[in-house]
DOVEX-738080 format. One line per field, with one value per residue (C-alpha): residue number from 1; z, x, y; residue in three letters. Coordinates in pm, 1 decimal. Layout:
BEGIN
gukol	[NUM;...]
c3	[Z;...]
c1	[X;...]
c2	[Y;...]
torti	[ALA;...]
END
This chain:
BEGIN
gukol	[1;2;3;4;5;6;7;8;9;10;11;12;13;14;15;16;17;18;19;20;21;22;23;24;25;26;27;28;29;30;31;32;33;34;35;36;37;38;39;40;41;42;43;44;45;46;47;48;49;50;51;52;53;54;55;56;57;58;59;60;61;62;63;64;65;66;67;68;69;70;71;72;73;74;75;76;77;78;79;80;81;82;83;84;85;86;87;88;89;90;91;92;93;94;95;96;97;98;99;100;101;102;103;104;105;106;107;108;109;110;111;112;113;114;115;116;117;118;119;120;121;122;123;124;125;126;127;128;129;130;131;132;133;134;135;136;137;138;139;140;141;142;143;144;145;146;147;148;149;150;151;152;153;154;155;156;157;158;159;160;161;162;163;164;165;166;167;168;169;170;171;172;173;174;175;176;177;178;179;180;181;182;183;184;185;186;187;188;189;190;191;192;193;194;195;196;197;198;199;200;201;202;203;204;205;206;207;208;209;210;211;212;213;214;215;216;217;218;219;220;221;222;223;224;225;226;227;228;229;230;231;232;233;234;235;236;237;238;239;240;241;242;243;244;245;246;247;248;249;250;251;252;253;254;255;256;257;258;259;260;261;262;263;264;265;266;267;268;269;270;271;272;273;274;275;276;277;278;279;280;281;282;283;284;285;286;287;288;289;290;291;292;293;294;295;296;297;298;299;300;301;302;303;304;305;306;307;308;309;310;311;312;313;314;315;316;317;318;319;320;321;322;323;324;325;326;327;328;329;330;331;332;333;334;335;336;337;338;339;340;341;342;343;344;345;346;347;348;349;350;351;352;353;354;355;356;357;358;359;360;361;362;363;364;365;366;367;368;369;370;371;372;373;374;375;376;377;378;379;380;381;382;383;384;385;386;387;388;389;390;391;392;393;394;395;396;397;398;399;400;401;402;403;404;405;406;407;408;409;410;411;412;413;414;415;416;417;418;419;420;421;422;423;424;425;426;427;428;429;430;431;432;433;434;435;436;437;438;439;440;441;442;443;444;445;446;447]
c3	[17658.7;18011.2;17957.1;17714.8;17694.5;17452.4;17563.1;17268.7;17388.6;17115.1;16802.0;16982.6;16849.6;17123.1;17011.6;17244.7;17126.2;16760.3;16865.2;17024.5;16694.9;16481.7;16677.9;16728.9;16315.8;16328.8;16568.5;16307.8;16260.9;16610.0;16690.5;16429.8;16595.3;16941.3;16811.5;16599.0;16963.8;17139.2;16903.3;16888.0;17245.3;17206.8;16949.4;17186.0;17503.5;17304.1;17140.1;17437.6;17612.1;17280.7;17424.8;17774.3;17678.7;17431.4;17629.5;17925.9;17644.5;17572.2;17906.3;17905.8;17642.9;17744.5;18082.9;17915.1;17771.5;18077.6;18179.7;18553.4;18486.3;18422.3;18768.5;18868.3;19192.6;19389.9;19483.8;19857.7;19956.5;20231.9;20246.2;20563.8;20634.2;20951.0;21094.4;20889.8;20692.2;20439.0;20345.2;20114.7;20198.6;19938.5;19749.6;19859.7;19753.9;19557.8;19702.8;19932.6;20307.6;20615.4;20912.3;21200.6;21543.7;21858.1;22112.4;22015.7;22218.6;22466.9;22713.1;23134.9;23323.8;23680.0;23847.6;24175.0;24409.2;24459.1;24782.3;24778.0;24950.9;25276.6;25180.3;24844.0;24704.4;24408.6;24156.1;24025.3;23754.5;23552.2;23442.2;23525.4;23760.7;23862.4;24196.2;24343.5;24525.1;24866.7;24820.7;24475.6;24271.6;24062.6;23767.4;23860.2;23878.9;23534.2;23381.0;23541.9;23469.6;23069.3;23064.5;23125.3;22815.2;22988.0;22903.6;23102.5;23046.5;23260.0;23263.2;23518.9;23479.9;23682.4;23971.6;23961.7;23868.3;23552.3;23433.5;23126.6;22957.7;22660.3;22492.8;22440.2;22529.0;22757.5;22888.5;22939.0;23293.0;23529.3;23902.0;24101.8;24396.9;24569.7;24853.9;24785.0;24558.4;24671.5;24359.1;24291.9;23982.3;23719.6;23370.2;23268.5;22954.1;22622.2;22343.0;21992.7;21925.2;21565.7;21309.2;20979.7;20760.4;21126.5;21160.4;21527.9;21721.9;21691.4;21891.1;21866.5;22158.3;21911.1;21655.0;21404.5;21328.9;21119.9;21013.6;20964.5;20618.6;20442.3;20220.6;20405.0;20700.6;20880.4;21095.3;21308.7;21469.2;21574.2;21654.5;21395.9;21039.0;20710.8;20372.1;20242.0;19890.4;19732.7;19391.8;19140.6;19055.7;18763.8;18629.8;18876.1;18659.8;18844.1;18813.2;18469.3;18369.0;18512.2;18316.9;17991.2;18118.7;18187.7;17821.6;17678.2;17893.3;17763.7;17377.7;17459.3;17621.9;17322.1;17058.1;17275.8;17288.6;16930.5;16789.6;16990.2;16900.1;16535.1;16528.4;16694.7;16461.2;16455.6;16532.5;16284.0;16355.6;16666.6;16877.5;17259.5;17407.4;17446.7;17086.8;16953.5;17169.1;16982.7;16654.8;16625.8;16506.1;16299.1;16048.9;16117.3;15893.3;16147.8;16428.4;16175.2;16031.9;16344.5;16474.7;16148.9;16239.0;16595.9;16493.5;16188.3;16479.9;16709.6;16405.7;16276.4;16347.2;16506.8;16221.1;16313.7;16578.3;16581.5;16711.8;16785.9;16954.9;16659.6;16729.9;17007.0;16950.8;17056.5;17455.8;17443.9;17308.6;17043.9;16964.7;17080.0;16718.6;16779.3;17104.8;17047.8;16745.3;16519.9;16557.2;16569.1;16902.2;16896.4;17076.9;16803.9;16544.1;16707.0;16703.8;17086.5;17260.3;17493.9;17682.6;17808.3;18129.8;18164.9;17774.8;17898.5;18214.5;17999.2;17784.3;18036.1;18208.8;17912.6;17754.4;17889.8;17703.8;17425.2;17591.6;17670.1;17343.9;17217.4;17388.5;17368.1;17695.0;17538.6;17509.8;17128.8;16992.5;16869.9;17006.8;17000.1;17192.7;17014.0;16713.1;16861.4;16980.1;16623.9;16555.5;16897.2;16845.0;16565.9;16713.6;17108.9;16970.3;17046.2;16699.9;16517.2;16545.4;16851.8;16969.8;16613.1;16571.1;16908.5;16880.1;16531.0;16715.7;16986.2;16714.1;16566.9;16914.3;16966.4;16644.1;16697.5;17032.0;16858.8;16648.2;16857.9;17087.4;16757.3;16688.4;17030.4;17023.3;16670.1;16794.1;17101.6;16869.3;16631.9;16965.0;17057.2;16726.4;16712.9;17049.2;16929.7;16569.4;16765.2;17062.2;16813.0;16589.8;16925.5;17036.3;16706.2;16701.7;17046.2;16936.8;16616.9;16833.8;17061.4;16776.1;16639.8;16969.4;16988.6;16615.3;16682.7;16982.7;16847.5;16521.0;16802.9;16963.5;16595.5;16533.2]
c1	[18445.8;18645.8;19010.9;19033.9;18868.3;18852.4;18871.1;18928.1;19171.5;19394.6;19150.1;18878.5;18648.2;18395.2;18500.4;18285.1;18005.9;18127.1;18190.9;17852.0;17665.1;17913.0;17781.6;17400.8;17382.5;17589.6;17303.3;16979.3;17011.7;17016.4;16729.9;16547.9;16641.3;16533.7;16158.9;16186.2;16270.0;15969.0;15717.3;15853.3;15853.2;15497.7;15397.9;15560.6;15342.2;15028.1;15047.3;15113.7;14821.3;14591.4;14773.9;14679.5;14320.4;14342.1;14500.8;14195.8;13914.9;14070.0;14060.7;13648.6;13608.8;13781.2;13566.3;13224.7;13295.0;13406.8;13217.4;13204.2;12977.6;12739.6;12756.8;12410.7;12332.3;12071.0;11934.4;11838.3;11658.7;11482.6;11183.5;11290.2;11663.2;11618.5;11413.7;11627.4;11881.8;11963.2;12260.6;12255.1;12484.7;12386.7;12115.8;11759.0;11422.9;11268.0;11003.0;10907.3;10892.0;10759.6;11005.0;10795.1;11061.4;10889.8;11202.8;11587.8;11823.5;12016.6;12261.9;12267.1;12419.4;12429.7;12530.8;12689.0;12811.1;13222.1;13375.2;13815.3;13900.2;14114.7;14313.1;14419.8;14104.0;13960.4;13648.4;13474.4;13182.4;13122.6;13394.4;13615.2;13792.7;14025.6;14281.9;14230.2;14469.5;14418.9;14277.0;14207.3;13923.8;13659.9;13888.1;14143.1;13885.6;13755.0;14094.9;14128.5;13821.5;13794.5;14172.6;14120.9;13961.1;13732.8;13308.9;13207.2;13285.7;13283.6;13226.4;13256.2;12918.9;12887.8;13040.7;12898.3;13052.8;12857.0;12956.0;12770.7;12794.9;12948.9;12712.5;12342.2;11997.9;11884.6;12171.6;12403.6;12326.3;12611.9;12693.4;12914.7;13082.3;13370.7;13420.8;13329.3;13036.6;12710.4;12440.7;12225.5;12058.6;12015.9;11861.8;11829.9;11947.1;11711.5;11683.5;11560.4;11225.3;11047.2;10815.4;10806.7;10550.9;10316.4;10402.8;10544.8;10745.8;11125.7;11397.7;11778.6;12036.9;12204.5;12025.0;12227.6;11954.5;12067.9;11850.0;11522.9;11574.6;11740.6;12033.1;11998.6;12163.5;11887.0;12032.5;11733.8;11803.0;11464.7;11088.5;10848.4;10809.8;11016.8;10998.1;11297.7;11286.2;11499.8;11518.8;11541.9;11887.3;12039.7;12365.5;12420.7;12267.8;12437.4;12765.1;12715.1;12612.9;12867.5;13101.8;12979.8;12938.6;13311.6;13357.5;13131.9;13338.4;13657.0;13565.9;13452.6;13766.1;13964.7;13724.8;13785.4;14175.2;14214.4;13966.8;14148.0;14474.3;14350.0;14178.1;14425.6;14612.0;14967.7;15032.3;15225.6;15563.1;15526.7;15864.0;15797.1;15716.0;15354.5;15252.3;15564.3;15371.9;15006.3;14861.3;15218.4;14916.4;14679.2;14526.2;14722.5;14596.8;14677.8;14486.5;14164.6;14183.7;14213.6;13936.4;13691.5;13789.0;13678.2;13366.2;13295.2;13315.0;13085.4;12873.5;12807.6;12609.3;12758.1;12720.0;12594.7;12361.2;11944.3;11705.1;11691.4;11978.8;12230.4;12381.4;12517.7;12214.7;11969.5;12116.4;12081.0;12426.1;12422.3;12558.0;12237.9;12072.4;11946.7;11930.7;11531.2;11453.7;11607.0;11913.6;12219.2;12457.7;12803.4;12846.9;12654.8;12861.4;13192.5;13081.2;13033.9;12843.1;12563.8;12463.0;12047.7;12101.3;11705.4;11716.5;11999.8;11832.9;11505.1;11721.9;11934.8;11559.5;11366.1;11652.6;11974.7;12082.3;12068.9;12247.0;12538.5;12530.9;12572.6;12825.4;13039.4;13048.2;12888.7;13180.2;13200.5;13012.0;13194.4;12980.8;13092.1;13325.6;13544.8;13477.1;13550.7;13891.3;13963.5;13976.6;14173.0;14417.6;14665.4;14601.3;14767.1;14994.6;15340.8;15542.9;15207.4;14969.4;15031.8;15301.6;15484.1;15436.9;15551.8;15855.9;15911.4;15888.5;16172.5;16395.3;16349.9;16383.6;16734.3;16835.9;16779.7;16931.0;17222.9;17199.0;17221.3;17493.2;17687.7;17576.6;17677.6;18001.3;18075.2;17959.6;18182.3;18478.0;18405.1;18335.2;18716.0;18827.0;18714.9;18825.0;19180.8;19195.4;19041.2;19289.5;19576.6;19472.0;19437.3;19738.4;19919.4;19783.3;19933.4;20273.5;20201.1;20111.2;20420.6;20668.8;20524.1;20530.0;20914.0;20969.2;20797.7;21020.3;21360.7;21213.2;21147.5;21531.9;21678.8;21469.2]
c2	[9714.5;9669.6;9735.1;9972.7;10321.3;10599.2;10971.9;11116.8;11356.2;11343.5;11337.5;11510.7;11305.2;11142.2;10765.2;10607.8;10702.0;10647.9;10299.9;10242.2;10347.9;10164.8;9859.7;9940.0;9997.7;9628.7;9481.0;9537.5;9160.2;9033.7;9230.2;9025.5;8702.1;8830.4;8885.4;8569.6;8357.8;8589.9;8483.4;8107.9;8051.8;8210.7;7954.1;7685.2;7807.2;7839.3;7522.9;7359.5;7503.7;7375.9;7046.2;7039.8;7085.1;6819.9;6576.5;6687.3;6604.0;6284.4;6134.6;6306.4;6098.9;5788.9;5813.4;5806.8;5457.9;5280.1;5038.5;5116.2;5332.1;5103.1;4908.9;4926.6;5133.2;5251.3;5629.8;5667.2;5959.3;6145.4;6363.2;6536.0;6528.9;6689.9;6419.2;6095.5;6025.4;5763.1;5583.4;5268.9;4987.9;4708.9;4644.2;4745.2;4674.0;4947.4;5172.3;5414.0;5370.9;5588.2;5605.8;5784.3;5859.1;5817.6;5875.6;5955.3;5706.5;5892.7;5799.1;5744.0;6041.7;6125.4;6479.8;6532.4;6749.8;6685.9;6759.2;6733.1;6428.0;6464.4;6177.6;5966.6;5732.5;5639.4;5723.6;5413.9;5460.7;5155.7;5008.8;5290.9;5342.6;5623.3;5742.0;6094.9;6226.5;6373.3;6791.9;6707.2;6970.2;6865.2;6990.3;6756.3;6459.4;6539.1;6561.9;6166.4;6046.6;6165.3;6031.6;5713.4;5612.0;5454.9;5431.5;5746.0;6136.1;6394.3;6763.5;7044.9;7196.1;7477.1;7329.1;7017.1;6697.3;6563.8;6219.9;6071.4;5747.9;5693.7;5510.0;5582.6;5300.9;5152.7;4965.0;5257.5;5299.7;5275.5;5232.6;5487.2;5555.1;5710.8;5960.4;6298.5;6189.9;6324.7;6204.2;6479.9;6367.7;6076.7;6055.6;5674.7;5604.3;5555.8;5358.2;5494.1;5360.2;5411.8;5243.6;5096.4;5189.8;5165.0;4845.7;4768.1;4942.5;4910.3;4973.9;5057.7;5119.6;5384.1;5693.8;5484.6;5223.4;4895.3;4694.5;4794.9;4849.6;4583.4;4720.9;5087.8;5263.7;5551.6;5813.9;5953.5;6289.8;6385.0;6336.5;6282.8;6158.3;6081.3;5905.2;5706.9;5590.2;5367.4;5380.6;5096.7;4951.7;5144.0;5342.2;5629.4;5863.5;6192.7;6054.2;5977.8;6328.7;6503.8;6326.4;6430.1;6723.0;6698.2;6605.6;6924.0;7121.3;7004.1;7000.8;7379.1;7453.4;7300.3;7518.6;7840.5;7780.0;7718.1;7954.7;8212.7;8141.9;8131.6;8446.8;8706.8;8915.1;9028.1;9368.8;9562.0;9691.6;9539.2;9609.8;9535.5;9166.9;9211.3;9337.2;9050.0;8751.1;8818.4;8705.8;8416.2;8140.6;8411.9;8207.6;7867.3;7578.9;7315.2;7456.9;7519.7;7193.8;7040.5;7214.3;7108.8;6756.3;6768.6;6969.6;6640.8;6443.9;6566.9;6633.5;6263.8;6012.3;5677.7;5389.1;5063.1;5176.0;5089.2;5283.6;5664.6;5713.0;5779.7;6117.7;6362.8;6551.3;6252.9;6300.5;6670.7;6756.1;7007.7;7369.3;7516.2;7599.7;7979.5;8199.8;8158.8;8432.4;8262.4;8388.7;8209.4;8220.8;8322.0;7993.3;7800.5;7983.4;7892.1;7520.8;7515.1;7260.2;7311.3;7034.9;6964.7;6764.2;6695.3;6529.4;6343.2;6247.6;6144.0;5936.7;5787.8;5659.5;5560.4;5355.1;5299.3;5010.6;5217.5;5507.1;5292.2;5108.7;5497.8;5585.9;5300.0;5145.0;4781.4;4550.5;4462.2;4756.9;5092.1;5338.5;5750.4;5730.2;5510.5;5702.1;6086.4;5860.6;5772.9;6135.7;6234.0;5985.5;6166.2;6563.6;6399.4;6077.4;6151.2;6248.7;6362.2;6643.8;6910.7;6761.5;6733.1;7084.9;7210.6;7005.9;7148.5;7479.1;7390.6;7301.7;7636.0;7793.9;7602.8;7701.7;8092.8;8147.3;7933.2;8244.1;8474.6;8329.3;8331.3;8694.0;8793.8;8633.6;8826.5;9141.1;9075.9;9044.2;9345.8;9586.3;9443.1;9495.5;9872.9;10003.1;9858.9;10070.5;10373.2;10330.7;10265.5;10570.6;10821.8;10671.3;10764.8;11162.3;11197.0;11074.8;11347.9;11600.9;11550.0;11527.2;11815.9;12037.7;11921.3;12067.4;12382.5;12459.2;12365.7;12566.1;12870.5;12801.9;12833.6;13166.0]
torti	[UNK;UNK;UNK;UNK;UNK;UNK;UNK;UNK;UNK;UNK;UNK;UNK;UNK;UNK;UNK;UNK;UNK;UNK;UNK;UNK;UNK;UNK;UNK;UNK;UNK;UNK;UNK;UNK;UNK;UNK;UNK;UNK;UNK;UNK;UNK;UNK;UNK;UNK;UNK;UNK;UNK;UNK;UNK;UNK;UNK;UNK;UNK;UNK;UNK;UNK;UNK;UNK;UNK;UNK;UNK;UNK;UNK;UNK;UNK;UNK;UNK;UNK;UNK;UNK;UNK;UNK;UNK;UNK;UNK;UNK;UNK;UNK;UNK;UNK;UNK;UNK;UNK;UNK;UNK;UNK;UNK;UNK;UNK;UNK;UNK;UNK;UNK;UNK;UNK;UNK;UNK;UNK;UNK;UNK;UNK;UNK;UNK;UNK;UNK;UNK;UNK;UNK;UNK;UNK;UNK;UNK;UNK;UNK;UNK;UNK;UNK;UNK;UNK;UNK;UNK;UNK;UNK;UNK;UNK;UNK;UNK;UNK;UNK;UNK;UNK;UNK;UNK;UNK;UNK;UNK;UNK;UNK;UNK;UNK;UNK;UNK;UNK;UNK;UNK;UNK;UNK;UNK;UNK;UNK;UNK;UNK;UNK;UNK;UNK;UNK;UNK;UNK;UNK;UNK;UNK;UNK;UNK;UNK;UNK;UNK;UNK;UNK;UNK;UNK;UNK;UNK;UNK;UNK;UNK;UNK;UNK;UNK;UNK;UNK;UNK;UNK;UNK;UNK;UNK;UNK;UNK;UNK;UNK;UNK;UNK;UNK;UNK;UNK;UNK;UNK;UNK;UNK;UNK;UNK;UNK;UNK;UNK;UNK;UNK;UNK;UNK;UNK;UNK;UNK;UNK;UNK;UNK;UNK;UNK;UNK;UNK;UNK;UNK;UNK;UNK;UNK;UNK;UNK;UNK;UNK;UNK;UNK;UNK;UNK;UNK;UNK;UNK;UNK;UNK;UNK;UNK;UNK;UNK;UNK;UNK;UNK;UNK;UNK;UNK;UNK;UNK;UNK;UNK;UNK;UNK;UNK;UNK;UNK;UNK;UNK;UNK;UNK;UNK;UNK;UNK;UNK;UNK;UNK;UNK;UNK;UNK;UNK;UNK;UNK;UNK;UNK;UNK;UNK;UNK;UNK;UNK;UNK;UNK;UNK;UNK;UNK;UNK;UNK;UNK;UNK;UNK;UNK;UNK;UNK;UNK;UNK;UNK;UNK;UNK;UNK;UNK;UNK;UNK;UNK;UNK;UNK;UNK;UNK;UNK;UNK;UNK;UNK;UNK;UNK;UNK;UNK;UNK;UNK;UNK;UNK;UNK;UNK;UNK;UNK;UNK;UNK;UNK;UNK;UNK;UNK;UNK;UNK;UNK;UNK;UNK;UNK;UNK;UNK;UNK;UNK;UNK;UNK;UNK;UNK;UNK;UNK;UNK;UNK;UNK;UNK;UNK;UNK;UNK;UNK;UNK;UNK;UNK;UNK;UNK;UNK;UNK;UNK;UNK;UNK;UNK;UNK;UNK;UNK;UNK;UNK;UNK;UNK;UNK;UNK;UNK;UNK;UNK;UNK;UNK;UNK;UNK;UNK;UNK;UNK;UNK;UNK;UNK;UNK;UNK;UNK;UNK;UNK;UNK;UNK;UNK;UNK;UNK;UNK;UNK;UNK;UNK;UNK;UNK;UNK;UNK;UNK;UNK;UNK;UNK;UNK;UNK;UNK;UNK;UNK;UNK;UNK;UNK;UNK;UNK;UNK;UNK;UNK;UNK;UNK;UNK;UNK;UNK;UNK;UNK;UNK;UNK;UNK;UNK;UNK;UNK;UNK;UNK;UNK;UNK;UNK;UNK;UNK;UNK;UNK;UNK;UNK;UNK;UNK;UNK;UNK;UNK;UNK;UNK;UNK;UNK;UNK;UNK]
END
């Protein structure tokens, strides 16, 4: 300790060191306490882990029921994306339709040779108008032209002076004029033309066609022919799979977390942080019972519902049965859920009053949903389940490094305490010694 240290000189004992065991023999117990706090604020980080993930499968859950998923909607498709697009904008009939693109739109653009004015002017093209200055490049008339905001641009292309519309059809052509303009070329602007189904020919000033298709948007991009079908209005059955998909996924994640946590044993005589932080929820009750619950309810049947649809299993959620020869799955074992998208699918089409009704998204009927939430609600309530037991753990937490502040704080004291007796006793040999040299000499005078 700083301020008071032991040589020895007069005892020749090495008291430091006889100090230091004294203390490390006195420190058994706090040693204790600092593996007790490693594995609690283990317990505290797995537990709240097991929390996240339950908290995750709640929401899953809570999202299959809503009734928004239920707002009918429409598919769109296209056989040849490359020659159309699709894009619904309300509802459409039902049905298939041929889109054959006779001519893209494009827009008006005229090429000239530029020659640097002697003296200040100005650029007109369309609407636009711009002032050159006197010596001016073609750079320098580009730079004007594209920043006036104006309906043209205007490229240097290879030294010539390229100014296009900026708009596509038919009635994108514009006048020009200026000095120093010498028109080389023109290309007349375009509209899009197309057909229906072969019925007559249509027209659009823009590759962004309105119109034709009541409810739908089509994008043409090049020559030649596409089918758009528009399916009938429904639930938007890939939205609605992938969110019990999301909802497998969680309930797996939960299983895995637990069933880890669950199943790793201690090590014996552990003594370094890693081997202290495993196996701190070995065999935990809570965790295994709360693990049978969620596997009862993913297990029974929904009461109160007709027909087939009655159980997880009916949609194409189950734990998998066997890997094919009869064998069972260390998945299926674990009570993890695999999850048949095409049953789902097949369901979803055949019935899907009923597959709402299941899973619980008809106002005044409990479907799964509601039930799995029953079972949810105590393991993630604040004050019960997870979060009971992780507080429980904090309070143990606060109370051992209370512990060992206390333990420090005594050890503090008795490492005081000993360097004072051991100073005090070398301190008291050297005044012996002294008083004893003094005796022998006067002794040796007398002699």
């Amino acid at each position: 300790m700083a301020g008071i240290s032991l040589s020895g000189l007069a005892s020749g004992l090495d008291t430091d060191s006889m100090v230091t065991q004294l203390l490390a023999s006195e420190s058994t117990g706090r040693t204790r306490l600092a593996q007790k706090q490693v594995q609690a604020e283990q317990r505290i980080s797995t537990l709240s882990a097991i929390q996240t993930k339950l908290a995750t499968l709640k929401t899953a859950t809570a999202a299959m029921r809503s009734v928004a998923n239920w707002i009918p909607t429409q598919t769109v498709e296209s056989s040849d994306t490359s020659t159309a697009t699709a894009t619904r904008t309300g509802g459409a009939g039902a049905g298939s339709y041929t889109i054959d693109v006779k001519s893209l739109a494009s827009s008006s653009q005229k090429s000239f040779t530029f020659n640097s004015p002697s003296a200040d002017g100005t650029l007109t093209f369309g609407t636009t108008s711009v002032n050159i200055n006197a010596g001016a490049s073609i750079d320098d008339a580009v730079t004007a032209i594209n920043q006036a905001g104006g309906d043209v641009i205007a490229v240097n292309a290879q030294g010539k002076l390229v100014v296009s519309s900026a708009k596509t059809g038919a009635a994108s052509t514009f006048a020009a004029s200026g000095d120093g303009l010498t028109l080389d070329s023109e290309r007349i602007g375009k509209d899009a033309t197309f057909t229906v189904d072969g019925g007559s020919l249509q027209s659009s000033p823009t590759n962004a066609v309105t119109g034709a298709l009541p409810g739908v948007d089509l994008n043409l991009k090049k020559l030649g022919s596409a089918g758009i079908t528009v399916g009938a209005p429904g639930p938007d059955t890939d939205a609605l799979t992938t969110k019990v998909k999301a909802f497998v996924d969680a309930y797996n994640a939960v299983l895995d977390s637990a069933r880890s946590a669950v199943n790793e044993q201690p090590v014996k005589g552990a003594n370094n942080t890693i081997d202290l932080k495993k196996g701190t929820l070995f065999a935990d009750q809570g965790l295994v019972r709360m693990v049978n619950s969620l596997r009862g309810g993913i297990g029974s049947d929904v009461p109160g519902l007709s027909g087939a649809l009655k159980s997880l299993s009916d949609l194409g959620i189950s734990t998998g049965a066997s890997t094919g020869s009869a064998t069972l799955s260390a998945d299926a074992v674990a009570g993890k859920l695999s999850f048949d998208e095409t049953k789902f699918k097949a369901a979803l089409t055949s019935n899907p009053s009923k597959v709402r009704e299941f899973l619980g998204a008809t106002t005044g009927t409990n479907g799964f949903a509601q039930q799995f939430e029953s079972i949810l609600g105590p393991l993630t309530a604040t004050g019960s389940g997870i979060a009971d037991r992780i507080e429980q753990q904090n309070n143990s937490l606060s109370t051992l490094k209370k512990s060992l502040t206390k333990f420090d704080d005594r050890l503090a004291t008795r490492e005081t305490q000993l360097r004072k007796q051991f100073s005090a006793m070398e301190s008291a040999l050297a005044a012996a010694q002294a008083r004893g040299s003094d005796l022998s000499a006067q002794l040796s005078r007398l002699g």
